[in-house]
VOROPA-256602 format. One record per residue (C-alpha): residue number from 1; residue in one letter; x, y, z. Coordinates in steps of 0.1 Angstrom, whole numbers. Layout:
% VOROPA-256602
[NUM,'A',[X,Y,Z]]
...
//
This chain:
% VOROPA-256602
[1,'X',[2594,1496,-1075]]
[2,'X',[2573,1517,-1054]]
[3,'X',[2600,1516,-1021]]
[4,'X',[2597,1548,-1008]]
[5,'X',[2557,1549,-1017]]
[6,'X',[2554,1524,-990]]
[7,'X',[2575,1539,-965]]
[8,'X',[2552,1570,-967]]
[9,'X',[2522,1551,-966]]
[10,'X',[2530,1532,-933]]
[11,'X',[2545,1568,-919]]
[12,'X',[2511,1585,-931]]
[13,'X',[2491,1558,-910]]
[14,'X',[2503,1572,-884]]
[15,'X',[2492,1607,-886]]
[16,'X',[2468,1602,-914]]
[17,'X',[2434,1585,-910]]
[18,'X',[2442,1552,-934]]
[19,'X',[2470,1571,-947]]
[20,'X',[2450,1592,-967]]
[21,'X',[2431,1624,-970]]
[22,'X',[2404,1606,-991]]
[23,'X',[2395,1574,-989]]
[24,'X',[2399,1556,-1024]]
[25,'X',[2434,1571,-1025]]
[26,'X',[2443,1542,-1002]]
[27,'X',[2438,1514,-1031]]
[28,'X',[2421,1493,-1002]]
[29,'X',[2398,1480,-1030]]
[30,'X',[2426,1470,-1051]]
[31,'X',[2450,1454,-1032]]
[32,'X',[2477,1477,-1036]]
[33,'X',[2497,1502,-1018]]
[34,'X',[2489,1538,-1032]]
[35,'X',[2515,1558,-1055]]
[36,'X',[2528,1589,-1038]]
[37,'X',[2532,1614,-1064]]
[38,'X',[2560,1635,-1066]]
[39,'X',[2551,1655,-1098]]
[40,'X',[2531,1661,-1130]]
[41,'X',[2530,1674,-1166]]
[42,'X',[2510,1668,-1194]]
[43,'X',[2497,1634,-1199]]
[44,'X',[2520,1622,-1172]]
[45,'X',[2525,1617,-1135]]
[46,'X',[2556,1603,-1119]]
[47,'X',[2555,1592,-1086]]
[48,'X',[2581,1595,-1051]]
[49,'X',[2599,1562,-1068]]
[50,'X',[2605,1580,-1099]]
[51,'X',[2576,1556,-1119]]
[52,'X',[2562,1575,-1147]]
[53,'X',[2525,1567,-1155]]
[54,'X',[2501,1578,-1181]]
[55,'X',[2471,1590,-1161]]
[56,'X',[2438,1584,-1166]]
[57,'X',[2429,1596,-1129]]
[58,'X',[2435,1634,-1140]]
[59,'X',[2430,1643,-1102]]
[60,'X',[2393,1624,-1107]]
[61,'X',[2385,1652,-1131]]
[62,'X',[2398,1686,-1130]]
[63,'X',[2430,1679,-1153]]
[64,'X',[2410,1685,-1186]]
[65,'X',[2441,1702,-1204]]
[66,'X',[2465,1678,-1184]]
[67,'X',[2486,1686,-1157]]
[68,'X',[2503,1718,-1152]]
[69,'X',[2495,1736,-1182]]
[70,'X',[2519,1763,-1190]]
[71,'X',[2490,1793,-1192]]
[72,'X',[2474,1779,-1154]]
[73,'X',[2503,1780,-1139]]
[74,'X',[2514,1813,-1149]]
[75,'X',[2482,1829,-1139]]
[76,'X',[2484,1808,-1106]]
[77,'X',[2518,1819,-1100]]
[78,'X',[2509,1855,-1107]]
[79,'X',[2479,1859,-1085]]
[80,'X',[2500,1839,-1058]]
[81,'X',[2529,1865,-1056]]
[82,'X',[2498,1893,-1052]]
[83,'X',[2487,1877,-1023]]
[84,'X',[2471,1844,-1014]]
[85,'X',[2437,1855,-1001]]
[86,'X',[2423,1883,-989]]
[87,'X',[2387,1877,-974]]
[88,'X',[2375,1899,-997]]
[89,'X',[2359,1905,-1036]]
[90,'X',[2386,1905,-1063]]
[91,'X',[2380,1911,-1100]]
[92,'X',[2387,1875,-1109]]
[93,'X',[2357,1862,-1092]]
[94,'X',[2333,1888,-1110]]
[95,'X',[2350,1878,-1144]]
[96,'X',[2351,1839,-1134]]
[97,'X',[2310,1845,-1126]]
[98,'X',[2304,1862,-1161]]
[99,'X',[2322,1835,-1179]]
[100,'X',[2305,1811,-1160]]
[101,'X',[2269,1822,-1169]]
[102,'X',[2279,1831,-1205]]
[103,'X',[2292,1793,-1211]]
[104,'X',[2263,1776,-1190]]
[105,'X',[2235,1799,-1196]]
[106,'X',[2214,1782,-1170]]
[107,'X',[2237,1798,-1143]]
[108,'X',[2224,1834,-1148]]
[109,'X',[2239,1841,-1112]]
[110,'X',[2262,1819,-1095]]
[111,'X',[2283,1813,-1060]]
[112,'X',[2317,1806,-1058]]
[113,'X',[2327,1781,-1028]]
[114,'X',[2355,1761,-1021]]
[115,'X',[2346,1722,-1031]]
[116,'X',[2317,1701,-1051]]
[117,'X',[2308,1693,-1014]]
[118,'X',[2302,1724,-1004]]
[119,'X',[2280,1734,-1037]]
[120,'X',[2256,1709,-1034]]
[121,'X',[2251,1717,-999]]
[122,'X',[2246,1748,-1004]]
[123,'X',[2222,1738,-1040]]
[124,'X',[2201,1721,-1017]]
[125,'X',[2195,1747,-991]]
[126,'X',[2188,1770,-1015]]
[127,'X',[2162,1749,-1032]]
[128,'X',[2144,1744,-997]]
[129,'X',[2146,1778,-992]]
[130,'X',[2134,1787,-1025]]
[131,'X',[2101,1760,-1024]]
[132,'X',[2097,1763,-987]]
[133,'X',[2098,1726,-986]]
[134,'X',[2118,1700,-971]]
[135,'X',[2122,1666,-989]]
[136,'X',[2148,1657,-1015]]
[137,'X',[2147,1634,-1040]]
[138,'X',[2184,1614,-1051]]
[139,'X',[2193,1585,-1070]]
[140,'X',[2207,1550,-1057]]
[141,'X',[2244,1549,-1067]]
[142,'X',[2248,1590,-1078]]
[143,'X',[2270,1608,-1046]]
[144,'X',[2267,1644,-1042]]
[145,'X',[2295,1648,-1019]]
[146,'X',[2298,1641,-983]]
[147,'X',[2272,1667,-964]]
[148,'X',[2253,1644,-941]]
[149,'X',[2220,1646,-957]]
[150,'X',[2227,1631,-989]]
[151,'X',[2253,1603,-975]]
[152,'X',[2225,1577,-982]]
[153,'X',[2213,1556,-1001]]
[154,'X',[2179,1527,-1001]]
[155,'X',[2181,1492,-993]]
[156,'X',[2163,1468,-1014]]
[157,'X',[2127,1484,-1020]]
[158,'X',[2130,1514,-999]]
[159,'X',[2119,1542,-1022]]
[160,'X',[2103,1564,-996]]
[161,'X',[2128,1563,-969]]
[162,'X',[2165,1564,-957]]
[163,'X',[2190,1554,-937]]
[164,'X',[2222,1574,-928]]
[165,'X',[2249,1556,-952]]
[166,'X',[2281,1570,-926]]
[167,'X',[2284,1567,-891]]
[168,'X',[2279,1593,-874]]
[169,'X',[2249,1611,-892]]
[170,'X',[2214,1611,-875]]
[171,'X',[2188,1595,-887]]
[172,'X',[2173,1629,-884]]
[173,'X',[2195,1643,-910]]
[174,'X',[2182,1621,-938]]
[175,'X',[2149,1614,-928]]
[176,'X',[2138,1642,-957]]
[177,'X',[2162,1626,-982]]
[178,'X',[2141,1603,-1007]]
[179,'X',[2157,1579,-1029]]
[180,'X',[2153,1569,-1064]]
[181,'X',[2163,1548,-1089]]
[182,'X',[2186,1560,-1117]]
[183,'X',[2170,1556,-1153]]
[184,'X',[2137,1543,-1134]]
[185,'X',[2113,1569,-1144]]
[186,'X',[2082,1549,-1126]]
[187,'X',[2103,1549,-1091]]
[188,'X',[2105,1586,-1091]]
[189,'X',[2067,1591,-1104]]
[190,'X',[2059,1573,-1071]]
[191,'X',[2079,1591,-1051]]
[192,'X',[2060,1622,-1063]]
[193,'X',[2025,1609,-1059]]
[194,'X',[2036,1598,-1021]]
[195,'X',[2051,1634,-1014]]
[196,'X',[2052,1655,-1042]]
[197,'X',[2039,1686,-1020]]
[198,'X',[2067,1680,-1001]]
[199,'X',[2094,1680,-1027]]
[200,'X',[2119,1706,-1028]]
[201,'X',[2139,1695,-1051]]
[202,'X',[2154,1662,-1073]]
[203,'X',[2187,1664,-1075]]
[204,'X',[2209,1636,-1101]]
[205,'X',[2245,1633,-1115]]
[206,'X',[2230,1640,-1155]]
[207,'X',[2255,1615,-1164]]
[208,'X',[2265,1588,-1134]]
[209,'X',[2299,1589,-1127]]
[210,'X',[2302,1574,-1093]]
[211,'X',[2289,1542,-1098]]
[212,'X',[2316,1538,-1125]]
[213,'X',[2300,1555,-1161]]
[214,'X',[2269,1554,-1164]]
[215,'X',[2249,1574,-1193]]
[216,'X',[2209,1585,-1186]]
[217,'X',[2189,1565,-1209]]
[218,'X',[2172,1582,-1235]]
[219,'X',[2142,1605,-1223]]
[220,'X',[2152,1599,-1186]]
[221,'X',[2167,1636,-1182]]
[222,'X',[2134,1651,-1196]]
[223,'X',[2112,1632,-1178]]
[224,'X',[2127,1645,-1147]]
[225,'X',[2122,1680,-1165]]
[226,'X',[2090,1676,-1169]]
[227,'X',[2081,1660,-1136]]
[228,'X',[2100,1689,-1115]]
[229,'X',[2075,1715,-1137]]
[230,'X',[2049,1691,-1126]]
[231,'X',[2051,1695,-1093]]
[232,'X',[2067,1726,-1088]]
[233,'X',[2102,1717,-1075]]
[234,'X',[2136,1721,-1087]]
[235,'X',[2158,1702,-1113]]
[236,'X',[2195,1703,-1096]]
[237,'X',[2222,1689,-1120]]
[238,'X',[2253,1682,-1101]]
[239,'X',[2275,1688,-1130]]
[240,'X',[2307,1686,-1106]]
[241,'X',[2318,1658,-1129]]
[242,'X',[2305,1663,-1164]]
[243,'X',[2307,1704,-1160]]
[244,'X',[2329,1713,-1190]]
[245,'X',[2334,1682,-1197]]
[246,'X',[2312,1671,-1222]]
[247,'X',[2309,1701,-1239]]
[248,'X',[2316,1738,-1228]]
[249,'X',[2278,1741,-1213]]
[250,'X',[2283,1705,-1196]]
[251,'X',[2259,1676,-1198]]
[252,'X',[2226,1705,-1200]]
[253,'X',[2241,1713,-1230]]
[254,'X',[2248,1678,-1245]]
[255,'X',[2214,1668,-1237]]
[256,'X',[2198,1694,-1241]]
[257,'X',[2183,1699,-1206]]
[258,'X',[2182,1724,-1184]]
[259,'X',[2184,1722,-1148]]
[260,'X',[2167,1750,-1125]]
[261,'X',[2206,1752,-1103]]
[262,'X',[2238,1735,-1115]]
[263,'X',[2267,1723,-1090]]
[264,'X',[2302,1727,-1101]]
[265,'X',[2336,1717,-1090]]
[266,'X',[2369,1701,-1105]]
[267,'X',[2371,1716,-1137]]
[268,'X',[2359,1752,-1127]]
[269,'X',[2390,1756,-1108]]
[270,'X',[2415,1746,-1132]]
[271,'X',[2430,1715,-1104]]
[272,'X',[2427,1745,-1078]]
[273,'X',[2400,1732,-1047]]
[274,'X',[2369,1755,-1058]]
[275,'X',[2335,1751,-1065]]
[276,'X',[2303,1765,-1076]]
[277,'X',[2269,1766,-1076]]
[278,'X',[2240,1789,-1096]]
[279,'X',[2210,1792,-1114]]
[280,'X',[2185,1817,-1126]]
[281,'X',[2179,1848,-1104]]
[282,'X',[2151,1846,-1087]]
[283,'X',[2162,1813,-1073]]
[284,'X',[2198,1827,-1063]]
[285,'X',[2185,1861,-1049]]
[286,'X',[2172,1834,-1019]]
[287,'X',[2208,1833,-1010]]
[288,'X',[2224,1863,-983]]
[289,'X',[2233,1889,-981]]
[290,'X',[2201,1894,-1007]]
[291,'X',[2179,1867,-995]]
[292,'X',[2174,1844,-961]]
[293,'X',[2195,1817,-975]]
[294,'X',[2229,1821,-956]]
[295,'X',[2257,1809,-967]]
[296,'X',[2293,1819,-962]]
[297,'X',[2330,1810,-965]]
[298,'X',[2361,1821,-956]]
[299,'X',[2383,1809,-988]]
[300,'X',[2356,1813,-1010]]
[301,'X',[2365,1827,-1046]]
[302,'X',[2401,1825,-1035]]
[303,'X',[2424,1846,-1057]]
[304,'X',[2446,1815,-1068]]
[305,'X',[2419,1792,-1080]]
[306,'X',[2398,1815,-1092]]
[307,'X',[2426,1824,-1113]]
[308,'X',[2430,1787,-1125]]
[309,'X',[2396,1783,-1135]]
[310,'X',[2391,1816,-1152]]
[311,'X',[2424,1808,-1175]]
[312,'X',[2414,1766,-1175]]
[313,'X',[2377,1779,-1195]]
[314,'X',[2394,1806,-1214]]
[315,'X',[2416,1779,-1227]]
[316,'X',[2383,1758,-1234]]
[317,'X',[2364,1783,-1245]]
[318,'X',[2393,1792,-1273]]
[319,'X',[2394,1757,-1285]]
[320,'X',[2359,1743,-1299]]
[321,'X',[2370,1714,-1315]]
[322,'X',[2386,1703,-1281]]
[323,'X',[2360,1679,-1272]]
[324,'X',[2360,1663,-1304]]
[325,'X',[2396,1653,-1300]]
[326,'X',[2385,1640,-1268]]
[327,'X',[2359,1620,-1277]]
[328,'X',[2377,1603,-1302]]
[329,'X',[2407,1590,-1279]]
[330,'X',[2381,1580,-1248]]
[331,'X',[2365,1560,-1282]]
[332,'X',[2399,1545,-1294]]
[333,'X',[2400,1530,-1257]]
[334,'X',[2364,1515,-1254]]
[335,'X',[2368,1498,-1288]]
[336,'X',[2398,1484,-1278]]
[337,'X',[2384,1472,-1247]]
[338,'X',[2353,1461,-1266]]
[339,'X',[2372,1440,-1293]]
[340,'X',[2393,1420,-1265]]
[341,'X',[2363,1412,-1245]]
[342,'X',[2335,1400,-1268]]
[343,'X',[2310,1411,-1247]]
[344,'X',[2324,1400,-1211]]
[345,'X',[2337,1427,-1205]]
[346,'X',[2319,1463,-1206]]
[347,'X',[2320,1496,-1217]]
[348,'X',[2303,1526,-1209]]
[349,'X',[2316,1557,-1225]]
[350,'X',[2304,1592,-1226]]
[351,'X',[2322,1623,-1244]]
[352,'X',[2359,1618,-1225]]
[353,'X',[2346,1600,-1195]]
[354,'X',[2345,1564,-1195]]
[355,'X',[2344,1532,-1176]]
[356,'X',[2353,1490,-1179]]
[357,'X',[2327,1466,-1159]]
[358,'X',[2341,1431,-1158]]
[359,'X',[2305,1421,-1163]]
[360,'X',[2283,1404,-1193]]
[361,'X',[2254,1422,-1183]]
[362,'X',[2250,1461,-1199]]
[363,'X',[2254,1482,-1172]]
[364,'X',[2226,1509,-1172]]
[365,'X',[2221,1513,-1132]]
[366,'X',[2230,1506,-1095]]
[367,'X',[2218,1471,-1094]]
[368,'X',[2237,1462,-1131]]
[369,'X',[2271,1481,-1121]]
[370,'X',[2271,1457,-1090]]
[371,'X',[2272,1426,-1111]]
[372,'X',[2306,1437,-1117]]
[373,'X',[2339,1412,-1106]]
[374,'X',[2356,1436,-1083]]
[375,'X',[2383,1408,-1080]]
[376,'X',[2389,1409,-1119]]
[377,'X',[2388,1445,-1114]]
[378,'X',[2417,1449,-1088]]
[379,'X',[2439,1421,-1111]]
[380,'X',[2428,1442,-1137]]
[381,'X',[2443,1475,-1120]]
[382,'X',[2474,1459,-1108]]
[383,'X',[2481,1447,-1141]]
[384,'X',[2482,1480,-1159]]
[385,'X',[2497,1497,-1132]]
[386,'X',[2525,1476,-1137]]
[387,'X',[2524,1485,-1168]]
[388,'X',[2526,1524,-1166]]
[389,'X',[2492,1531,-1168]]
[390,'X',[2473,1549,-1139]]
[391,'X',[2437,1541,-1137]]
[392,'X',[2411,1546,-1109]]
[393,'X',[2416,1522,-1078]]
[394,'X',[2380,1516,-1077]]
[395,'X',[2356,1494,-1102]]
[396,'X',[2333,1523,-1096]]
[397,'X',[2356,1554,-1106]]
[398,'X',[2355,1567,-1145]]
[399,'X',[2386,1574,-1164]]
[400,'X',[2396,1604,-1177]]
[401,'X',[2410,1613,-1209]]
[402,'X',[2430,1647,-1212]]
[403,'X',[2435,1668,-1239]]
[404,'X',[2474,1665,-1233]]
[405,'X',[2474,1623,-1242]]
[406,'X',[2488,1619,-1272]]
[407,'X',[2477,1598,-1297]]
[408,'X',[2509,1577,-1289]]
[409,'X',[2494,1575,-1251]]
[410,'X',[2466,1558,-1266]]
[411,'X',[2485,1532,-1287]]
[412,'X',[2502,1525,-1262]]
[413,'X',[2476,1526,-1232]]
[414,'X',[2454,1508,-1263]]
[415,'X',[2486,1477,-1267]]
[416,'X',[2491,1473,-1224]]
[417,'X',[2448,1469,-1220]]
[418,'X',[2447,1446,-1249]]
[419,'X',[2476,1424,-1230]]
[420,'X',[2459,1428,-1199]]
[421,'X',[2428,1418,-1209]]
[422,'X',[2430,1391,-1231]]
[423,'X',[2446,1373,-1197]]
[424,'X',[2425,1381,-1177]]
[425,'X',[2395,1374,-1198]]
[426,'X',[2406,1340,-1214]]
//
């Protein structure tokens, strides 16, 4: 039953833009009306009808260790009775920037701000700054947030210019946005050759995680290395996904790659809004009060979420073989998935992050993720939902596996997608 979830949602419409404060929450794509939660813990989430759901949603990243883990939310709680924010340094942040650099070595000096938005924002400006130049290269199908120069993307063919991809940005605002194709090395060599004195700066999610899953194809993060070198512009990573995700040093440290800034959000603040961004020191003395780069913010490094990332990567850090245990659930589930469908059905899965296309074509791009039903998808959804499992409401969302699911959750998330699918597949 989801009674009072409804009720909400038609008295949010009327206050609320769509009901919601971001958009997928709405389950427009699905069909459905959206769960209101009342509460959370561990693997679990139970929503305002009392329904309680194994999540795979994890608040679209951040809940690593699962929901309200008894060390956050005693550090929370203590640095919220000292005050709620101040306006002004506080230990944590230095300790959260040391522990930051000393787990993603890349980030020698780093920023704290208050959302992935903001730190890519901020990542870009200070790579202009940095290079004195203007354009930006992204990739068809990777978002980087909602800052109105990168809310584009190309239309067929359209590798050297850009149309606003939101009403209400200018033209203006993207006309120094160029855009690739992910794992398309020769669209982004042309892009060079065509303005590669003008290039500030290519900025990519190292694993795609907004088009659903999808994994950089084998030499594709070096080549973009080695191109950046090239042609003296930046490497940006926007690691507010995969940042302590796939391993403590994130996807540079999985692949071995290493950006020239990294973004961060989600994890770094422990389910706390925060966000970060940082690279080697030359490149982050740009930013004021050192350098002409401003930037500023009123809740940045708050006291609360910087104590819930500083105790969320302790926590990580203390644990190695945690994303080993992670791995092997997210794997249990693709299998399972993989078995059922004999190849109409996909899976891309990468560390704990993973995603099904209801496709028979292997899904390494924009163009491929697209071939996906999103009809099958939404039956999909509502199927499990009923079910008691909580996935995204979007074909192109990943799921999330947390180190609080069981290995029951996963026999028994494993025995409702087997059900599901072999329906909806036959």
């Amino acid at each position: 039953m989801d009674t009072r979830s409804k009720e909400l949602f038609e008295e949010a419409k009327r206050h609320i833009p769509g009901g919601v404060n971001s958009p997928v929450r709405a389950f427009g794509a699905v069909g459905r009306t959206p769960r209101f939660i009342a509460s959370a813990h561990g693997s679990r989430i139970v929503d305002v009808d009392g329904n309680e759901m194994i999540d795979y949603v994890c608040s679209w990243g951040p809940g690593i260790l699962g929901h309200a883990h008894p060390r956050v939310i005693e550090k929370v709680t203590e640095a919220c009775r000292a005050g709620l924010t101040f306006g002004a340094p506080t230990e944590r942040e230095v300790r959260l920037a040391q522990l930051i650099a000393k787990l993603v070595p890349s980030m020698e000096v780093s920023r704290l701000v208050s959302s992935g938005t903001e730190a890519v924002m901020s990542a870009v400006r200070v790579a202009r700054g940095f290079t004195g130049r203007d354009k930006i290269v992204k990739f068809k199908g990777c978002y980087h947030g909602h800052s109105d120069g990168l809310l584009v993307k190309a239309g067929s063919g359209a590798l050297t210019s850009s149309v606003p991809d939101s009403a209400g940005v200018p033209a203006d605002y993207t006309k120094n946005t160029l855009v690739a194709l992910y794992n398309d090395c020769s669209s982004v060599e042309a892009l060079f050759e065509a303005n590669g004195k003008d290039i500030a700066a290519v900025i990519v999610e190292p694993v795609a995680a907004n088009m659903g899953v999808v994994p950089p194809a084998p030499g594709f993060l070096e080549f973009l290395r080695e191109i950046t070198e090239r042609n003296e512009a930046l490497l940006i990573f926007d690691e507010v996904i995969t940042g302590f995700r796939l391993a403590l040093g994130g996807a540079q440290e999985y692949y071995h790659v290493t950006p020239d800034i990294t973004t961060l959000g989600k994890i770094v603040g422990g389910g706390m809004p925060i966000g970060a961004y940082g690279g080697r020191r030359e490149i982050m003395d740009m930013v004021s009060p050192v350098g002409p780069v401003y930037q500023a913010g009123t809740l940045s490094g708050n006291p609360a979420a910087a104590a819930a990332g500083l105790e969320t990567l302790r926590i990580l850090k203390e644990d190695p073989e945690i994303y080993g245990r992670l791995e092997r659930k997210a794997k249990i589930i693709a299998d399972t998935v993989r078995s059922v469908s004999g190849g109409t059905a996909q899976v891309n899965q990468v560390g704990s992050l993973l995603s099904i296309f209801f496709t028979d074509r292997e899904v390494r791009d924009y163009e491929s993720a697209l071939s996906s039903d999103t009809a099958r998808y939404s039956r999909y959804f509502g199927r499990v939902l009923d079910q008691g499992i909580y996935v995204a409401p979007s074909q192109f969302e990943a799921m999330f596996v947390s180190d609080a699911h069981t290995d029951e959750d996963i026999e028994v998330t494993c025995r409702v997608l087997r059900n599901c699918l072999s329906h909806l597949l036959s």
